[in-house]
N, C-alpha and C positions, 0 to 999 in steps of 0.2 A: 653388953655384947661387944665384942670385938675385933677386928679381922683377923691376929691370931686364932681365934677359934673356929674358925669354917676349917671343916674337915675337908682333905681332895684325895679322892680313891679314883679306883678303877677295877673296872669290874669287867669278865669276858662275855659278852653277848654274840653269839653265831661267829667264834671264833675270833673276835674283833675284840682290843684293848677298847672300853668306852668310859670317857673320863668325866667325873661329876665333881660341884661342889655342893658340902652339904652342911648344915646348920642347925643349931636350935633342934629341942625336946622333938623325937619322934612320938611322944607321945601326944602331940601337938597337933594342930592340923596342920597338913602339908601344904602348902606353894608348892607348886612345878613351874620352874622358869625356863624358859625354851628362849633361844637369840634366832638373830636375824644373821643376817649376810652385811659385809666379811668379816662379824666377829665372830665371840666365843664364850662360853658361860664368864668369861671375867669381864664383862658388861655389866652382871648384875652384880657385884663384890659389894658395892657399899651401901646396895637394897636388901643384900640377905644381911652385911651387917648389922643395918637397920631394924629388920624387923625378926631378929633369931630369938630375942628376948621371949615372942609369944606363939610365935610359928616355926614351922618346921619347914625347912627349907629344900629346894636340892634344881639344880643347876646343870643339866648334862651339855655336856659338846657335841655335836652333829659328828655325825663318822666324816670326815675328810676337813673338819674344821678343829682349830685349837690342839689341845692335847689326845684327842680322841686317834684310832688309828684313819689312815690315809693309806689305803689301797688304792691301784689306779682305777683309771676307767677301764678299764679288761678285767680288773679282777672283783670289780664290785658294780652291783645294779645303783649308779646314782640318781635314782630319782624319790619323790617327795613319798611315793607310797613304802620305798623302804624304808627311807627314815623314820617313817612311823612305826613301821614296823620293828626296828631295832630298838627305838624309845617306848612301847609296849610292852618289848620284851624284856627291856632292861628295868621297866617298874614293878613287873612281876617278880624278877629278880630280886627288887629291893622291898617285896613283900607292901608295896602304895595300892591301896585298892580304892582308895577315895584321897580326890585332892581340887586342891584349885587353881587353873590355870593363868600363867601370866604368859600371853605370845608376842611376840614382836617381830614382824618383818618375815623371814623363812620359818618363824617359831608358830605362827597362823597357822600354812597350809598342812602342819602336823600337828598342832595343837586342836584344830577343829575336827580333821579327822576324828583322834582320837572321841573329841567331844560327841561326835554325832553318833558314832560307830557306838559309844558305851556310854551314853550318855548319865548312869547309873552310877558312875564313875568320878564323875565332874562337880564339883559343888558350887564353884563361880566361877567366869571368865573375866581375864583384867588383860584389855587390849591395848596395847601402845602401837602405834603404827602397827597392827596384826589386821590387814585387811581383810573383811570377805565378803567383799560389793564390787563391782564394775565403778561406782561412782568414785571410787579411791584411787583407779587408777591416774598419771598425771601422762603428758608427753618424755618424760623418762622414760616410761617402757617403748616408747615408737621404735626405737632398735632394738629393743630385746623382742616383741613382736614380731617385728620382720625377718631375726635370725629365727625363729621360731620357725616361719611359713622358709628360709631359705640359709640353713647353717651357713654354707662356704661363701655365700654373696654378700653378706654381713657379718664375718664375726670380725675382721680388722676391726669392725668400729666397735662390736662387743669388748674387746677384747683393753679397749682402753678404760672401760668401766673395772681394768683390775688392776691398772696402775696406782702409783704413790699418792699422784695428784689428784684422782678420782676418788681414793681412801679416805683422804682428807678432807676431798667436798662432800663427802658422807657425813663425817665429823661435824663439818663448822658451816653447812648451807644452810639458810634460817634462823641463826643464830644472831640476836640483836648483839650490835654492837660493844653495849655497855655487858654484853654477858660472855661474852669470847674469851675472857680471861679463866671462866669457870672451866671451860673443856683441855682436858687433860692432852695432850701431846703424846703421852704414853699409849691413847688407846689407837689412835692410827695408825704409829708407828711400827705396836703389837701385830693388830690385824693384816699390816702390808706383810709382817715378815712370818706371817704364815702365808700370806696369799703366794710368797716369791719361794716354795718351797720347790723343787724338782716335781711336777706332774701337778701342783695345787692349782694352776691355772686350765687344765683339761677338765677338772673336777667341776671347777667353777661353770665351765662353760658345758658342760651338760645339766647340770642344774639351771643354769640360764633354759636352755633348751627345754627344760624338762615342766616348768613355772606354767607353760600353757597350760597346762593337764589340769593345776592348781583351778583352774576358771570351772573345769567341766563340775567341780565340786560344791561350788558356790551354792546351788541351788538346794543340794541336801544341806548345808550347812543353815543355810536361812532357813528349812523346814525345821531343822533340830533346834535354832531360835523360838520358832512358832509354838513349838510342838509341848515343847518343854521347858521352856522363859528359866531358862538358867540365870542367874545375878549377873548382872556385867555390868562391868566401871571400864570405861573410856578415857582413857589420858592420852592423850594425843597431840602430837607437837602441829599448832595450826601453820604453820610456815615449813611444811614436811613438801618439798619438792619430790618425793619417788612416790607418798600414799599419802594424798591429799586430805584436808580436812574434810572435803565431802564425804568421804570412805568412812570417817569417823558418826559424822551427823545419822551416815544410812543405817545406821544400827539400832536408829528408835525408831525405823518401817516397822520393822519385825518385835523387837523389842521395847513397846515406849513405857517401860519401867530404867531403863538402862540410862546407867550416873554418865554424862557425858560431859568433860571437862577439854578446852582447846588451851594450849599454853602454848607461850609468847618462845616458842623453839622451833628447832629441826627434827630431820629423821630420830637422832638419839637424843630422847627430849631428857632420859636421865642424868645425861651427864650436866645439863645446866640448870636442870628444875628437880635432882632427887631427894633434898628435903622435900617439896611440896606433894611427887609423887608419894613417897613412903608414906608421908600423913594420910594421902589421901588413900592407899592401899589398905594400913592399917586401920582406919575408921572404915572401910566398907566392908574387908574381913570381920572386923570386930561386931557388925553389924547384921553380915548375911552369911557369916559362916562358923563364927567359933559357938554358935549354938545349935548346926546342924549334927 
C-alpha cells in the first residue's frame, strides 16, 4: 500500500460538502477513523497507509474542520450531537453498516455516540486519547470549564488555545526529547492554517462551549461498555497533558478485557509511535475482528 492510493472524495450530507479519506478493499472490514481538535482526517495518512493492505479504511473531516465545508456559527448547529449526526448520515451514504471504531480527542464524544446509540454497528473500539471518564480529564480544561459556566468572562484566555504556539504545544508536549525529531512540522503548521481561516475561530469556540454536554454522556457510554464489552485497545500517549493517562487506565472499570497500552508520548501519540500503533491496531483487528 501506498499513500498514492488512498482515495479522497466528497460527498453531500444535509447540503454540506463532507470530505473523506479512503482506502483498501471495501470488501474488507472497515476502520472508521474520526480526529480530534485542531486537525483533520490527514492525522491518520500513514495509519490508513499502513494498514489498507487488510482493511478498509475511511477517514471523514468534521463539518467546520480540514476540507469539509465550514459554515458559520449562524448557519450551522456546531455542536457534538450534530456531528454525529452528519458522520451517521454520511456512513449510510457510504452503505458502512458494521465497522470499527478508532477515536481521538473530539473523535470520542461522536464516536461513542454513535457506539452506544447502535451499538449493533460497532465491532471494536481503538482509543487514542478518546476519553470517556472524568478521570482523563487534566487541569487543561480549568479554562475551557469556566468559559463553559461563563463564555465572555473567559474566552480571551480560550481563545489563545487557537493560536500558532498553542498548535504546536499540541504537537510536541510530552514528547521525549530523543523523539522530537519524529514530529512532522507539517501537521501544525496544516492545522493552524485551517484554524486562521475567516469564522474558523467562532467555530472553535462554540465547540469549546459545546464539550460540556460531551460529560452528560459519559455515563450512557460506560453502560454501553458494561452492557455490551465491545473489544477495545487503548494506545495512549501517557505524557498527554489535555486527556491524561488516568482517562486511559479507567477503561478496564468497565471493561477489564480491554488491551491497554501507555506510550512514552503526547496528545498525538501517532506521529512519534505509528509504527508501534499500526502493529498494535493490526494485531488486535486481526484478532477481534477480521473474523467477526
Amino acid at each position: 500500500m501506498t499513500v498514492q492510493q488512498i482515495r479522497h472524495a466528497t460527498v453531500e450530507i444535509q447540503g454540506l460538502p463532507v470530505f473523506y479519506r479512503e482506502a483498501g478493499d471495501p470488501a474488507n472490514p472497515t476502520l472508521l477513523l474520526l480526529h480530534g481538535f485542531p486537525s483533520s482526517s490527514a492525522m491518520y495518512r500513514d495509519l490508513i497507509a499502513d494498514l489498507a493492505d487488510t482493511y478498509h479504511l475511511i477517514a471523514p473531516d468534521h463539518i467546520g474542520f480540514g476540507q469539509s465545508a465550514m459554515p458559520s456559527v449562524e448557519e450551522f448547529d456546531y455542536s457534538f450531537d450534530k456531528l454525529t449526526e452528519i458522520t451517521l448520515e454520511l456512513l449510510d451514504t457510504l452503505g458502512l453498516d458494521r465497522f470499527a471504531l478508532y477515536i481521538q480527542d473530539y473523535g470520542a464524544p461522536i464516536g461513542l455516540r454513535i457506539a452506544s446509540r447502535h451499538p449493533e454497528r460497532v465491532t471494536a473500539i481503538i482509543s487514542q486519547s478518546g476519553n470517556a471518564y472524568i478521570e482523563g480529564f487534566t487541569p487543561f480544561w480549568d479554562v475551557l470549564f469556566a468559559h463553559a459556566k461563563d463564555r465572555a468572562a473567559n474566552e480571551p484566555a480560550v481563545r489563545r488555545l487557537l493560536t500558532a504556539e498553542a498548535t504546536r504545544w499540541q504537537h510536541t508536549h510530552g514528547v521525549p526529547a530523543d523523539l522530537l525529531e519524529r514530529v512532522n512540522p507539517d501537521a501544525w503548521v496544516l492545522d493552524q492554517a485551517y484554524l486562521d481561516r475567516p469564522g474558523n475561530k467562532e467555530i472553535q469556540l462554540q465547540l469549546f462551549w459545546d464539550y460540556q454536554f460531551n460529560l452528560d454522556g459519559y455515563p450512557a457510554f460506560q453502560e454501553y461498555f458494561r452492557t455490551h464489552r465491545p473489544p477495545v485497545l487503548v494506545a495512549w500517549g501517557q505524557n498527554d497533558e489535555i486527556f491524561g493517562p488516568e482517562g486511559a487506565k479507567a477503561f478496564a472499570r468497565d471493561l477489564p478485557d480491554a488491551e491497554i497500552h501507555l506510550l512514552d508520548a503526547g496528545h498525538f501519540a501517532l506521529a512519534t509511535h505509528g509504527t508501534e500503533i499500526a502493529a498494535l491496531v493490526r494485531d488486535f483487528l486481526d484478532r477481534k475482528v477480521a473474523t467477526v
